[in-house]
C-alpha positions in Angstrom: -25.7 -55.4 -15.0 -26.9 -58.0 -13.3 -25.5 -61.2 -14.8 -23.4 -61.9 -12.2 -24.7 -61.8 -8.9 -23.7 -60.4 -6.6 -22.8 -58.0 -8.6 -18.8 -57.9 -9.2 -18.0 -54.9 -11.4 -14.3 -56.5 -12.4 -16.3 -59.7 -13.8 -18.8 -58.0 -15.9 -15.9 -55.6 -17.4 -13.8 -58.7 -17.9 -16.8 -60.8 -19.5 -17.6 -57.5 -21.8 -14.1 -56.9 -23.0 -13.3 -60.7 -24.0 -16.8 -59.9 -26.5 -13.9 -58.0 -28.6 -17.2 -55.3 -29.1 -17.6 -53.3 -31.7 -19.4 -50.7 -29.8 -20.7 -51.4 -26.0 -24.2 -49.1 -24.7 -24.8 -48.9 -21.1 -27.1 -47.6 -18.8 -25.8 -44.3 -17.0 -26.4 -45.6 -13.9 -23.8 -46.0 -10.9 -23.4 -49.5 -11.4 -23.5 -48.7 -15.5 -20.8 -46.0 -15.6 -18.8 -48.3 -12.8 -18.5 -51.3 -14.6 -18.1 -49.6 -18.5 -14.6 -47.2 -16.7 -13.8 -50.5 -15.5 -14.4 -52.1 -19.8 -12.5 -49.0 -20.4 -9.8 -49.4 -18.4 -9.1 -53.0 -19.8 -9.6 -52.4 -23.4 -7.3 -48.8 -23.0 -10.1 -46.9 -24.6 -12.2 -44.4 -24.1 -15.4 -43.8 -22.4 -18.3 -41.1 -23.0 -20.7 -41.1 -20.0 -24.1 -40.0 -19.5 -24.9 -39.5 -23.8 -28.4 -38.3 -24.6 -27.7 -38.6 -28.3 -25.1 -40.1 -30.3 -24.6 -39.9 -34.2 -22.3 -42.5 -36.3 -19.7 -41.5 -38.2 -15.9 -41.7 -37.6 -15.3 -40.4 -35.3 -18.7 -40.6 -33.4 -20.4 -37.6 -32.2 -22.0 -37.8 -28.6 -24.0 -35.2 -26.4 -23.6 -35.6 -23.3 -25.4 -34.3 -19.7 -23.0 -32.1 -17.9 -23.2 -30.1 -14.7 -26.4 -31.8 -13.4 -27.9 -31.7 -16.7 -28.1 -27.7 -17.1 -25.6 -28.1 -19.8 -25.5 -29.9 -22.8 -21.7 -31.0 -24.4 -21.6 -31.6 -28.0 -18.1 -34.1 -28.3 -16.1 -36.2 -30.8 -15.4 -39.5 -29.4 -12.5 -41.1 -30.8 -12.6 -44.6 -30.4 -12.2 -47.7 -32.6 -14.6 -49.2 -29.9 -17.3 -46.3 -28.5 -18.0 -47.0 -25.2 -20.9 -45.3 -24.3 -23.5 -44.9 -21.0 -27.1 -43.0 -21.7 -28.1 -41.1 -19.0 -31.2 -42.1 -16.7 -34.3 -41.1 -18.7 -32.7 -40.3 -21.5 -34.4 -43.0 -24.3 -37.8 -44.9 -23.0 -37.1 -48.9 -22.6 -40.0 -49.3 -24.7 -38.4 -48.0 -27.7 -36.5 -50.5 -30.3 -36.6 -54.0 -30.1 -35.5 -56.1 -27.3 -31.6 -56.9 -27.2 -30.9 -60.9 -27.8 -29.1 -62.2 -25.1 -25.6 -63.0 -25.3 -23.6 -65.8 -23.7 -20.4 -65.5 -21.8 -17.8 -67.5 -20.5 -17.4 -66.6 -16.2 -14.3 -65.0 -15.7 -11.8 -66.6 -13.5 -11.9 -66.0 -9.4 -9.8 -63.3 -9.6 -12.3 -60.8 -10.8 -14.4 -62.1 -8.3 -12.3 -60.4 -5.5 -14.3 -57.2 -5.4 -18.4 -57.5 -4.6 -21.5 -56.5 -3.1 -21.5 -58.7 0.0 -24.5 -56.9 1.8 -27.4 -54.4 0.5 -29.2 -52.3 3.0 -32.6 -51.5 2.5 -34.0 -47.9 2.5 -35.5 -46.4 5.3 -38.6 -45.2 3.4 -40.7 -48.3 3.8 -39.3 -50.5 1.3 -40.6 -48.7 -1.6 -37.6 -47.8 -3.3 -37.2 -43.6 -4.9 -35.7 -45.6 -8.5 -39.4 -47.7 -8.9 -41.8 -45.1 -6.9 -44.7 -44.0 -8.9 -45.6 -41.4 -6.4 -42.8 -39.6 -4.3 -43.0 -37.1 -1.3 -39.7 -34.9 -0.9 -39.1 -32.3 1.5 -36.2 -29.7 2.2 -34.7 -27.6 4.3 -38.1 -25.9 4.6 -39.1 -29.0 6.8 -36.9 -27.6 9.3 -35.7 -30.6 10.9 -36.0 -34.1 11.5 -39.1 -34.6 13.4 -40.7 -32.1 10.9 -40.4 -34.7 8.5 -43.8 -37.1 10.5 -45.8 -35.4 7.7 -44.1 -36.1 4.8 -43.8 -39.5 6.1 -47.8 -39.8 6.7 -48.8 -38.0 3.3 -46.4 -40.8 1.8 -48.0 -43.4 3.8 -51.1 -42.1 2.7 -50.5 -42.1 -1.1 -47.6 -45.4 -0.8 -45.7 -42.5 -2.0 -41.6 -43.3 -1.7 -40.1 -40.4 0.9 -37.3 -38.3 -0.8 -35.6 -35.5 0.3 -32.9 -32.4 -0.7 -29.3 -32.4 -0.1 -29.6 -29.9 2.4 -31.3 -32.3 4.4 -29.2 -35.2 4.4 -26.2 -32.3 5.2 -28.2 -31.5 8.2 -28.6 -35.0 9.0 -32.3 -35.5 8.8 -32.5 -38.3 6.5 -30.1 -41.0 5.4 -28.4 -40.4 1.8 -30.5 -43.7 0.3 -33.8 -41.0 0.6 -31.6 -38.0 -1.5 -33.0 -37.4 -4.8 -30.6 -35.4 -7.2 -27.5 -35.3 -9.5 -25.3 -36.6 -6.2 -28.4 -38.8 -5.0 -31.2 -40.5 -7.2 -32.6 -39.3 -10.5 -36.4 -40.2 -10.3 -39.1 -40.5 -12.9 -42.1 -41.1 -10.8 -45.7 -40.0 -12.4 -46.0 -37.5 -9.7 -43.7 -35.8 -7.9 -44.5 -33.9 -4.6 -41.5 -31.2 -3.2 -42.5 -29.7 0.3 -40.0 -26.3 0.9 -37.1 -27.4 -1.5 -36.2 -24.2 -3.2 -34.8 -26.4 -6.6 -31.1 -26.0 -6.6 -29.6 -27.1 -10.2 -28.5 -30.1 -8.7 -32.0 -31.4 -7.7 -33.6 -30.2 -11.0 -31.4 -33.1 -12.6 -32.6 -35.7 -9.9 -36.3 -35.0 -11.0 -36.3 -34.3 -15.0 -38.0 -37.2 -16.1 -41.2 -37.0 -13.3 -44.1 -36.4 -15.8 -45.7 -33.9 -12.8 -44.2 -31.6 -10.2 -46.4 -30.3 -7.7 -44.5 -28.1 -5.6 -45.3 -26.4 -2.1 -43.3 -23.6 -1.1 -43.6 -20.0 1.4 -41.2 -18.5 -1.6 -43.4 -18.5 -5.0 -40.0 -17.2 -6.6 -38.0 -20.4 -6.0 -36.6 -22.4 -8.6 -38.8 -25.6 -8.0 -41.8 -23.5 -7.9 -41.3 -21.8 -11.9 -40.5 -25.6 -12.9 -43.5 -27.1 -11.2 -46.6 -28.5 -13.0 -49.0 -27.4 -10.2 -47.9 -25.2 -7.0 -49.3 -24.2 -4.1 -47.8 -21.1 -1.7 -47.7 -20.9 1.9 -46.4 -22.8 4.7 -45.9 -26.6 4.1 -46.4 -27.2 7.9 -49.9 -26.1 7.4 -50.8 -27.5 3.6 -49.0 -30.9 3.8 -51.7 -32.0 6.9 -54.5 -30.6 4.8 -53.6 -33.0 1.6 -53.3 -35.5 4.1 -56.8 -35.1 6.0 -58.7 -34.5 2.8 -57.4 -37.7 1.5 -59.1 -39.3 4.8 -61.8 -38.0 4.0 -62.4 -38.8 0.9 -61.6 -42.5 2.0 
């Protein structure tokens, strides 16, 4: 998605649909979905997003992520031309060879009209929640925004990525960039640390492809704690320093 830059969703639709596809695969990413509705839109077809598995056949059979990923749809996509996004850590980029790249012309200046003109960079040190191999995440059991210093220094400690629930950017204690979840970012870090997020279905989907959840919560009955890898009960306020002055100390 990023042959044009900066990136103009109308161009890369255009520049897809004079291809005259066959089939077109995207990545179910915001941008992904964005510009393949727009290749959708163009070509009058139309569009299965967020797939997890698709079989040939006429017409083509997709499953598809639904509800922030706690159901799974079986559908029949009828389409001279599937149009198709796989949802975020769905297939690994390692597997099957690497697509040839194709040549295309630049659409004229009218697709153009709408881009990014600015990106603003998150507020969680630079290291961004999508690429973070370690992320610290806290929730409403934080308990507010200055509650969050020790999230901030566990992160600092481990160049961890800060992320946080959706209750906490409702409340206002962190910007939406640091949200991880089906409305927010879907993560796949190697670790994954949740301080007092109880694991709504909505976050669940943000954090299914972390390969470990360690989660710390007063409530060993929450969601996010019967998911977790590792856990550890009892009040963050008191564990999350303890992590953090061990790790001193073993420095």
């Amino acid at each position: 998605m990023d042959s044009f830059e900066p990136f103009a969703p109308d161009a890369l639709a255009t520049a897809i649909a004079h291809l005259d596809p066959t089939a077109v695969f995207g990545p179910g990413t915001e941008r992904g979905n964005e510009v393949m509705a727009r290749v959708a839109a163009r070509l009058a077809l139309p569009f299965a997003a967020n797939c997890i598995a698709v079989s040939p056949g006429d017409p083509v059979t997709v499953t598809r992520l639904r509800w922030g990923g706690s159901l799974l749809e079986e559908a029949l996509l009828h389409s001279p031309r599937p149009l198709i996004t796989v949802a975020p850590h769905a297939v690994s980029p390692d597997d099957g060879p690497a697509p040839a790249p194709i040549s295309v012309d630049s659409p004229d200046y009218r697709a153009f009209v709408v881009q990014v003109s600015e990106r603003v960079k998150p507020s969680n040190g630079g290291v961004s929640l999508a690429e973070a191999k370690v992320i610290v995440s806290g929730g409403r059991g934080v308990g507010s925004k200055e509650g969050f210093a020790i999230i901030e220094e566990l992160a600092g400690l481990l160049g961890a990525a800060v992320g946080c629930s959706r209750a906490v950017t409702s409340a206002g204690w962190r910007p939406h960039s640091d949200q991880v979840g089906q409305t927010g970012t879907k993560v796949s870090p190697d670790v994954y640390i949740a301080c007092g997020i109880s694991g709504a279905t909505q976050h669940m989907a943000g954090v299914k492809g972390a390969k470990r959840i360690l989660a710390i919560n007063s409530d060993p009955q929450a969601p996010l704690m019967m998911n977790a890898d590792y856990t550890v009960t009892g009040d963050l306020k008191e564990i999350v320093p303890a992590i953090s002055a061990e790790i001193r100390k073993r420095r």
